[in-house]
PARO-174206 format. One record per residue (C-alpha): residue number from 1; residue in three letters; x, y, z. Coordinates in nm, 2 decimals. Example, Ala and Ser with C-alpha at 12.3 -4.5 7.8 and 13.67 -1.06 7.14 Angstrom:
BEGIN
[1 'ALA' [1.23 -0.45 0.78]],
[2 'SER' [1.37 -0.11 0.71]],
END
This chain:
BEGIN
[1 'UNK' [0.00 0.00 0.00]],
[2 'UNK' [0.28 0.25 0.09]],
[3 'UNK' [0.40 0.16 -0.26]],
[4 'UNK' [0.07 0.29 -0.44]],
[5 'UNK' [0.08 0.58 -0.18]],
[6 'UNK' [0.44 0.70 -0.35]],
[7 'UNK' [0.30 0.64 -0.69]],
[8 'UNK' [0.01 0.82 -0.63]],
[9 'UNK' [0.20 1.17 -0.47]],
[10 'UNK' [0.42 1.09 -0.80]],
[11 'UNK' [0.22 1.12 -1.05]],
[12 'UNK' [0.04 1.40 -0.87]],
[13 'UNK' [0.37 1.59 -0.82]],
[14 'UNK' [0.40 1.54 -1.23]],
[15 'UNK' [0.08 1.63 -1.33]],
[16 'UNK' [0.09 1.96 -1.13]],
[17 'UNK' [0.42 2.04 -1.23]],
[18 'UNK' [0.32 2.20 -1.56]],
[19 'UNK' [0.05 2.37 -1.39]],
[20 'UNK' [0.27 2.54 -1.17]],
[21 'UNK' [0.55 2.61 -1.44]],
[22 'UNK' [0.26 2.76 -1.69]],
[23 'UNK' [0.17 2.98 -1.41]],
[24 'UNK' [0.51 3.07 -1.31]],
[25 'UNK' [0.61 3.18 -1.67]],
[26 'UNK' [0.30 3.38 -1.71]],
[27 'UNK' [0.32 3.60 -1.38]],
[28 'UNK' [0.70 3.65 -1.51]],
[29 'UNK' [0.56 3.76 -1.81]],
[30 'UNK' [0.35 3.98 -1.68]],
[31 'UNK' [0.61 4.08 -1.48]],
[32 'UNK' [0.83 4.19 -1.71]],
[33 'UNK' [0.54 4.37 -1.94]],
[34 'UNK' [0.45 4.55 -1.59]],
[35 'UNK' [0.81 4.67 -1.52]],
[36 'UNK' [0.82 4.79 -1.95]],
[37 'UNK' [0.50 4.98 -1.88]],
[38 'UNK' [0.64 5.19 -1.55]],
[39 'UNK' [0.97 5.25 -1.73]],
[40 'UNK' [0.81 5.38 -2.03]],
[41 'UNK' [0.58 5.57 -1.80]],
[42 'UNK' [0.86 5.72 -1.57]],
[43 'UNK' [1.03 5.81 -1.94]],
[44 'UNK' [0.77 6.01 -2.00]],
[45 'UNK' [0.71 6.18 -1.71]],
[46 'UNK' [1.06 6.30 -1.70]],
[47 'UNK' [1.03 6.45 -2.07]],
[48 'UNK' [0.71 6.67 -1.94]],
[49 'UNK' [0.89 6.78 -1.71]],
[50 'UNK' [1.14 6.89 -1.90]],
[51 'UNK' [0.97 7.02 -2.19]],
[52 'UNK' [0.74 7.22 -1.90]],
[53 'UNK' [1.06 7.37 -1.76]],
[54 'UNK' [1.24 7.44 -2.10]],
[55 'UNK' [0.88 7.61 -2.18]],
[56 'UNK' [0.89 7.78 -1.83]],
[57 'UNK' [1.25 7.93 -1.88]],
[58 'UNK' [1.13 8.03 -2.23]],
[59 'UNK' [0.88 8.23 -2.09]],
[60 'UNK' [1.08 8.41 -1.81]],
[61 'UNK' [1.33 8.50 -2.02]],
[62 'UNK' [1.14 8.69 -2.24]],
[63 'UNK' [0.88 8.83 -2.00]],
[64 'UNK' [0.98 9.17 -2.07]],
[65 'UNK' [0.92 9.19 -2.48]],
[66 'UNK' [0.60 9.35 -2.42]],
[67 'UNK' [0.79 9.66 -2.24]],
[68 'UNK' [1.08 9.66 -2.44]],
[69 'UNK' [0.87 9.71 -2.76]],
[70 'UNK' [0.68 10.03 -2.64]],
[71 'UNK' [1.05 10.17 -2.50]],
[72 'UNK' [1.15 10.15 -2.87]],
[73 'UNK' [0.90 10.47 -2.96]],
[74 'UNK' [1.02 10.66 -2.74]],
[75 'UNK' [1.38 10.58 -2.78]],
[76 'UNK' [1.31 10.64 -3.19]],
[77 'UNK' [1.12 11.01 -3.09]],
[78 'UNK' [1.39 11.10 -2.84]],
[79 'UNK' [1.63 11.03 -3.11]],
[80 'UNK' [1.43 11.25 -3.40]],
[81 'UNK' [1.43 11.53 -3.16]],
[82 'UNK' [1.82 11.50 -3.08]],
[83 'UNK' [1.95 11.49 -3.44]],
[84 'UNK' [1.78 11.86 -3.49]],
[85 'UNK' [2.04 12.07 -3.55]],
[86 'UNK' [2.16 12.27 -3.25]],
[87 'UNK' [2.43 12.46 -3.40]],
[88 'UNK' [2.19 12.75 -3.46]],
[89 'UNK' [1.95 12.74 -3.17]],
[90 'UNK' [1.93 12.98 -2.85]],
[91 'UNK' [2.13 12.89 -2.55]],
[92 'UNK' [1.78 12.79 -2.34]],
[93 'UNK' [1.69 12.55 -2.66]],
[94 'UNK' [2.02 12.42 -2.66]],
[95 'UNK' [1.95 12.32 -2.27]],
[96 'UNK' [1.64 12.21 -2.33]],
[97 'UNK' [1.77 11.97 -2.59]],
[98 'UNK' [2.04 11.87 -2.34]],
[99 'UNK' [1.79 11.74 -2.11]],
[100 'UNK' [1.68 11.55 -2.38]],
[101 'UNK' [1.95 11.36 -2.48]],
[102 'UNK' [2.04 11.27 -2.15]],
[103 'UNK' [1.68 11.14 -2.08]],
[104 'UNK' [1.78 10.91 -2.43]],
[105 'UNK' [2.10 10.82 -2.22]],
[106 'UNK' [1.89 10.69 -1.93]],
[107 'UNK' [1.63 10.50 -2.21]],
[108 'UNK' [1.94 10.38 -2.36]],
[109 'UNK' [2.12 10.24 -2.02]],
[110 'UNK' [1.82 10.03 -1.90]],
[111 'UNK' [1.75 9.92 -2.26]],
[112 'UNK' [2.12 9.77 -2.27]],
[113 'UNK' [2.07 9.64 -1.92]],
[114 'UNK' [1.80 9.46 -1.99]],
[115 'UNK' [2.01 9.28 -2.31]],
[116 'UNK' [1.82 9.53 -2.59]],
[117 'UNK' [2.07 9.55 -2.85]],
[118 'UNK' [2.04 9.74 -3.19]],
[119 'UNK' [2.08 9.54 -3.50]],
[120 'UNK' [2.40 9.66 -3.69]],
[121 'UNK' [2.30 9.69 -4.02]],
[122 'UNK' [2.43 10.03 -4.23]],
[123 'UNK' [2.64 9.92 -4.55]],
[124 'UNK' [2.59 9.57 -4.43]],
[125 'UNK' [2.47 9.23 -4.63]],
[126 'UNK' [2.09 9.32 -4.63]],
[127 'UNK' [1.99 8.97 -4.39]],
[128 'UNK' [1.61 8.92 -4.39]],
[129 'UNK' [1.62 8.76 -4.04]],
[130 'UNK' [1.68 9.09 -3.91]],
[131 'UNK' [1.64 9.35 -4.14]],
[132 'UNK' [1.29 9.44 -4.37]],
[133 'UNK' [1.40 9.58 -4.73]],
[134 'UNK' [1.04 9.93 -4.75]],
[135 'UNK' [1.27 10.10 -5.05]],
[136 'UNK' [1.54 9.98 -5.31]],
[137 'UNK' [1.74 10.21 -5.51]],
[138 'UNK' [2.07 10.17 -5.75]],
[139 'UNK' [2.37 10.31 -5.63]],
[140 'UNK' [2.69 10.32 -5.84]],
[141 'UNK' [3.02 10.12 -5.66]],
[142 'UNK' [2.75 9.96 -5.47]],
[143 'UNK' [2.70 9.61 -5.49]],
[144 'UNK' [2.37 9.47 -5.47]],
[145 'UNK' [2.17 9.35 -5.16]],
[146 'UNK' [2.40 9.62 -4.92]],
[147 'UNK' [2.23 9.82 -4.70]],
[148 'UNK' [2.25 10.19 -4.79]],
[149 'UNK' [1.98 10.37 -4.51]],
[150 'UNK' [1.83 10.29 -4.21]],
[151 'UNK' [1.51 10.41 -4.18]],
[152 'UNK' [1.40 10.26 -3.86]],
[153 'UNK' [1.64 10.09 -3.61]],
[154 'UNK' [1.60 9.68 -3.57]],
[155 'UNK' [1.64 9.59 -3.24]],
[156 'UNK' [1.71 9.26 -3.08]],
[157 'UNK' [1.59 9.13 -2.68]],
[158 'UNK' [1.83 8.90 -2.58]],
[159 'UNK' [1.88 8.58 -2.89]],
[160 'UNK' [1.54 8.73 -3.04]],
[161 'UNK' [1.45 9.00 -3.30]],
[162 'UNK' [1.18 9.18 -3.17]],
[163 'UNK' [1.15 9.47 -3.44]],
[164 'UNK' [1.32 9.40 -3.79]],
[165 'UNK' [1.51 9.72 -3.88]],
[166 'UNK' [1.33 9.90 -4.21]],
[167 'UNK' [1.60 9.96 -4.48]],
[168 'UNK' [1.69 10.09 -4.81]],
[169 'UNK' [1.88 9.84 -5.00]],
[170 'UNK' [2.10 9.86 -5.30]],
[171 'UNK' [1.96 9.67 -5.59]],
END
């Protein structure tokens, strides 16, 4: 009897051997596709994250555009009113336009601080990034696509053009 006993828990052992291996391989498996799924998940939480910072830091940095850009008229009138010609004006005009151009001074200080920077452009490559061609004309010794007048300063806030100088370029 103890002999049938053995043979009995044998072939039970064997028959739920494969059950338990089956089992076994598919929780692994499942395993394994769990663990892909929170990589891939964490993955992707960290590039959020970094695109929402990169957008953040994108935003900050250029916060002040919007105050920069109405600065500009008033730097461009201050600037009209300072190339008058003072040779012939009264000594209180000629004071008058003194306060004026160091009031431009000032403008011009905190512009700079705050990383303005007029475009360069006179006699330059005309560069349509940065400049915007309002009047062509032919000018002899010139080559074509330089710069010859600039009508209205370009101006740049930090990496980015925020007004495109208006120019008269040689055709």
């Amino acid at each position: 009897m103890e002999k049938e006993k053995k043979k009995v828990k044998e072939v039970k052992k064997k028959s739920s051997a494969p059950k338990v291996n089956k089992t076994e391989e598919r929780l692994k498996k499942e395993n394994a596709e769990l663990n892909a799924k929170v990589l891939r998940l964490s993955a992707e939480l960290q590039n959020m994250r970094k695109r929402h910072d990169e957008e953040m830091a994108r935003e900050l940095k250029y916060e002040g555009e919007d105050l920069v850009v109405k600065l500009l008229t008033i730097v461009d009138n201050f600037e009209r009113a300072i190339n008058l010609d003072d040779s012939n004006l009264e000594d209180e005009l000629s004071k008058f336009l003194d306060g004026f151009k160091m009031i431009y001074g000032n403008l011009k200080n905190i512009l700079e601080g705050m990383e303005v920077k007029e475009i360069d452009c006179l006699k330059q490559k005309f560069d349509p990034s940065t400049m915007e061609a309002v009047l062509t004309a032919h000018e002899e010794n010139i080559e074509p696509g330089m710069v010859l007048d600039v009508l209205q300063k370009g101006y740049m806030y930090k990496d980015k053009v925020i007004r495109h100088a208006m120019v008269r370029v040689s055709e």
